[in-house]
N, C-alpha and C positions, 0 to 999 in steps of 0.2 A: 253900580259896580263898585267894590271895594278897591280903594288905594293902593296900589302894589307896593308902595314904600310904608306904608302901616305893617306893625305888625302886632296885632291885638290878639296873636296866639295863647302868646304865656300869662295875659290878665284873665283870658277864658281859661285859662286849665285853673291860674289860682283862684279864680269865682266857684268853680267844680267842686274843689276842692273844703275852701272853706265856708263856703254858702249852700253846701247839699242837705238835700233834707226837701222837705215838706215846703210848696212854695202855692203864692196866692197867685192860678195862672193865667196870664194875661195873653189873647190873642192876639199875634201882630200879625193878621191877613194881607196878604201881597194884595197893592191895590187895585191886580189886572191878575187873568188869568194866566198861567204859565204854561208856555208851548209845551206840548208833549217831550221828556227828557230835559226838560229845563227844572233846576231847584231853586229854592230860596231861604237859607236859613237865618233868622232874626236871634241875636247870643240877649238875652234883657235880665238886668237885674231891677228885684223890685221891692219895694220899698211899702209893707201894709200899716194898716193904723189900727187895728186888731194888735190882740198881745199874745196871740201864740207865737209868731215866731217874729222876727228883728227884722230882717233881710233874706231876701234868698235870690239863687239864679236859676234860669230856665234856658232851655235851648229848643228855640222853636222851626221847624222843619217842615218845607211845605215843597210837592213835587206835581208837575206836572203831566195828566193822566189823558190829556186831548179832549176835545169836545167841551172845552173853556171849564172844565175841572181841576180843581186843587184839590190831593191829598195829603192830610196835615198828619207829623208826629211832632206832638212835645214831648217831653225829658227834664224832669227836676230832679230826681232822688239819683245822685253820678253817683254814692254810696253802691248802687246796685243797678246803674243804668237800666234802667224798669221806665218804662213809657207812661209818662202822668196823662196824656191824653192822644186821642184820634179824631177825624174830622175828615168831612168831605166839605167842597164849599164849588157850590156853582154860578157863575157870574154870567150878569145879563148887562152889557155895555150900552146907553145910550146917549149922543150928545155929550163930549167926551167923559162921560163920569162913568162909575162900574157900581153895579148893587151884586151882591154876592149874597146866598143866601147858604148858611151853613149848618151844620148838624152835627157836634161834637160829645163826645165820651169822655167825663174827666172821671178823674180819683178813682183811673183802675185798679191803685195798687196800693191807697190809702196813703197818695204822700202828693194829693192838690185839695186846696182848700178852695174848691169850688163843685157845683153840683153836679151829680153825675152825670145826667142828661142836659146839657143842653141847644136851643137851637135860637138863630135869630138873622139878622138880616146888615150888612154894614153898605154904606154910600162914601166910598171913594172918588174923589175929582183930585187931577195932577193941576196945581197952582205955582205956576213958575217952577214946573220941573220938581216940584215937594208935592209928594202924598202925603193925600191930609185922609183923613177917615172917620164915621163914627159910624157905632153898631149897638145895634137893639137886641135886646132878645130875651126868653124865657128859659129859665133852668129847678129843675127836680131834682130836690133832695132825696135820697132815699134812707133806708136805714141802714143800709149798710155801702161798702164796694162791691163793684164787679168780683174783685179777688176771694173778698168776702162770702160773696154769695153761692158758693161750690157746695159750703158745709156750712155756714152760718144763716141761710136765708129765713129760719124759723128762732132766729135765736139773738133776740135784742140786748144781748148783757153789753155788748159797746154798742149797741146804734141812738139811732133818737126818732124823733116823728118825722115822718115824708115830710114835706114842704117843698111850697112855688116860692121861686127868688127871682125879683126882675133885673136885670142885668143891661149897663151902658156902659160902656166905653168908647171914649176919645182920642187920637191917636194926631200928632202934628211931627213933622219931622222933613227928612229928605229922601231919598233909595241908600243912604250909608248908615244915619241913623235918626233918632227921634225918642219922642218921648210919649207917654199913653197916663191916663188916669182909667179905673176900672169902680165900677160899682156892683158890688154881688150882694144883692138883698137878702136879707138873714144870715149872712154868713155866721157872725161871731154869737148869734142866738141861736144858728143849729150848734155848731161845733163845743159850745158851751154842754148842752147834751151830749153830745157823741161822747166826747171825751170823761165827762164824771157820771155816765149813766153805769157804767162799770160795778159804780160803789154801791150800788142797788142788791150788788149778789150778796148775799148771806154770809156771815164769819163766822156760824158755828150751822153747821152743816144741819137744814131742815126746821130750822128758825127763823122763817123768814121775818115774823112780827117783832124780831126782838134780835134784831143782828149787829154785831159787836161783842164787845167782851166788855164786863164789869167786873172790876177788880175793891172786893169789901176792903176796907179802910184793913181792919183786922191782918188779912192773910199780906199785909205789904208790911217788908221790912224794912224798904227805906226808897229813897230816889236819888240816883246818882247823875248829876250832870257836867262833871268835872272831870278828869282823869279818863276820858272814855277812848274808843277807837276813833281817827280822822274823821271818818262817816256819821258816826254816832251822835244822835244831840241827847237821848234820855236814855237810862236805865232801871229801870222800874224793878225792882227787889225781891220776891216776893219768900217767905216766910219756907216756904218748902226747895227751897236752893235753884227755881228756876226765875226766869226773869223775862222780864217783855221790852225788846230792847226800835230802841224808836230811831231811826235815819234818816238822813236826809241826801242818800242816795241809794239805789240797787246793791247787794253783796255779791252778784253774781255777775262776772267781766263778759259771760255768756250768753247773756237776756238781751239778744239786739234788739232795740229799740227802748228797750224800757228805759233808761232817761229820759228818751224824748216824751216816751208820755205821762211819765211823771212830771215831765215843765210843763204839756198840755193842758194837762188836770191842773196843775194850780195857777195859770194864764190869769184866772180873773177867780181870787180869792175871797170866801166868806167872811174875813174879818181883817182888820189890819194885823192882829196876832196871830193869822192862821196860814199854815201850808202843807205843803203835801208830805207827807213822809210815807218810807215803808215801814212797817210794824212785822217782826221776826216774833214768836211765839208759840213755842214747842206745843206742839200735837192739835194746831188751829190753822185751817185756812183762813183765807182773807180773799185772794183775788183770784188765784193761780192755781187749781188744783193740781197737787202733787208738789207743791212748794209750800214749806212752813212761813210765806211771807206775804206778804201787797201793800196798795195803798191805802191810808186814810189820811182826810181834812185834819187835821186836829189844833189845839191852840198849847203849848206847851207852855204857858204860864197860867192858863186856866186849870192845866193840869195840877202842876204845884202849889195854886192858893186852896185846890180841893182837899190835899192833900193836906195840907198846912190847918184847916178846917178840919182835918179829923172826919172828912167824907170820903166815900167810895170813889174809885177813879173809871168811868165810864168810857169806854175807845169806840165811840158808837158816831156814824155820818145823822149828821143832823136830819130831821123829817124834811127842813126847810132847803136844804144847801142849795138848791139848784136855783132856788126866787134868789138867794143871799148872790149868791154869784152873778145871777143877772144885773142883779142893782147895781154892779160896779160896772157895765160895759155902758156906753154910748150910742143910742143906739141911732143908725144912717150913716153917723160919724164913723164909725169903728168897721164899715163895709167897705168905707173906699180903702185904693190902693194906689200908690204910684210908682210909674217906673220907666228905664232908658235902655235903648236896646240899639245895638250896631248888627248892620246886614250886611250879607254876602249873598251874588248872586252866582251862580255856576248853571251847568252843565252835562 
């Protein structure tokens, strides 16, 4: 039961706040089943070793449905209070410990970095009044979300390959709070895909062998990297009065989400000189149809020694980039996650 003289309201609204977004979700399962009308929600912020995101918070929400069933909601994107996962969990008590075996739905709504299906089994025993817990279990990647799949289920331009990821987490603490370690196998080698599979679609529409733009030495007047817009890092010149201008953020205050996945896309970059920019370019797609803009990897000093060389300037995704980006993650190392979470029991 929560402290009645705590009052850990307004650290939960500012974790809401400045930690929403896309979180690695960790399950704090109550270590007994909840009476019928009885809740339990665990507030955990968590702390991954992957580089897509720094930190985030979750709110984990579990109710009592009788017949020693727990109904779970979690909650990480508070941007648009959209439910990161669901779960049923049935417990079988014997000799004072609980095995609970559960069956959970993440990344409804593409904002948990764990698999969409998964299921597994935790062994709770109360040790001087502290639930302590560990849990096993198997989870399925898919290629895409739930949310995704309405109109996206034939259409891989963001997904990646299915994949099994084995999953453990450990859990020590008290009924006010505690702390967990999580391991979700492939995590940062699927999402590595999800995220730059993107760059696969074509930038000159029905070219798929030859996508990008090549800019002949000849038709460039100059490159401008000095005097530009805030956003701006390059300006590329070209000879007939238009230009190809390179950013290092979205133009549009209107694209929700697109900075986030432009920091996604470049989490684990192909070179120490490379990152993500959007590339703007009158009468070319890139990523977005019906926007003259998107992303590409690019190295922006690569560019200007081409240039300096009196060579063509090529804005083309590497063949390789997706090995090039692998080689920079860790890999076991970069699946775990840690994290601390305060509970409240109700009614």
């Amino acid at each position: 039961m929560g402290k009645s003289e705590s009052h850990p309201e307004a650290l939960i609204v500012s974790a809401c706040l400045l930690l929403a977004g896309c979180a690695t979700t960790h399950h704090i399962i109550p270590a007994a089943p909840l009476k019928r009308g009885e809740s339990f929600t665990s507030a955990n912020i968590i702390v991954p070793l992957h580089k897509f995101e720094k930190a985030s918070f979750q709110l984990d929400n579990y109710f009592g449905i009788g017949n020693d069933l727990n109904l779970g909601i979690a909650i990480s994107n508070f941007l648009f209070f959209l439910p990161t996962t669901v779960s049923i969990s049935r417990y079988q008590g014997r000799d004072g410990a609980n095995l609970a075996y559960s069956v959970f739905i993440n990344d409804l709504f593409e904002t948990s970095y764990s698999p969409l299906l998964e299921g597994g089994v935790s062994y709770s025993r109360m040790e001087n009044g502290y639930p302590d817990a560990a849990y096993i279990g198997l989870g399925y990647y898919l290629p895409f979300s739930i949310f995704q799949s309405f109109w996206k289920a034939n259409d891989h331009a963001f997904g990646s390959e299915s994949r099994l990821s084995m999953i453990g987490q450990l859990d020590l603490g008290n009924e006010d709070a505690g702390a967990s370690v999580r391991y979700n196998g492939n995590l940062s080698d699927y999402y590595i895909e999800y995220y730059n599979s993107g760059n696969k679609i074509n930038f000159l529409a029905g070219d798929a062998n030859h996508a990008g733009i090549e800019l002949p030495y000849g038709e460039i007047a100059g490159i401008d990297t000095l005097g530009l817009e805030p956003s701006e890092r390059m300006r590329i010149r070209l000879k007939d009065h238009s230009a190809v201008v390179i950013r290092d953020r979205d133009p549009y205050p209107d694209c929700i989400g697109c900075a986030a996945r432009q920091r996604t896309m470049g989490a684990y970059p192909m070179g120490e000189d490379y990152a993500v920019y959007w590339i703007r370019y009158p009468g070319r797609l890139l990523n977005y149809p019906g926007l003259n803009n998107g992303f590409l990897e690019l190295s922006l000093p690569e560019i200007l020694s081409r240039y300096g060389e009196g060579k063509s300037i090529v804005l083309r995704q590497k063949e390789e980039f997706l090995d090039l980006k692998k080689r920079g993650r860790k890999p076991f190392f970069e699946d775990i996650s840690f994290g601390v979470n305060y509970n409240f029991h109700g009614r």
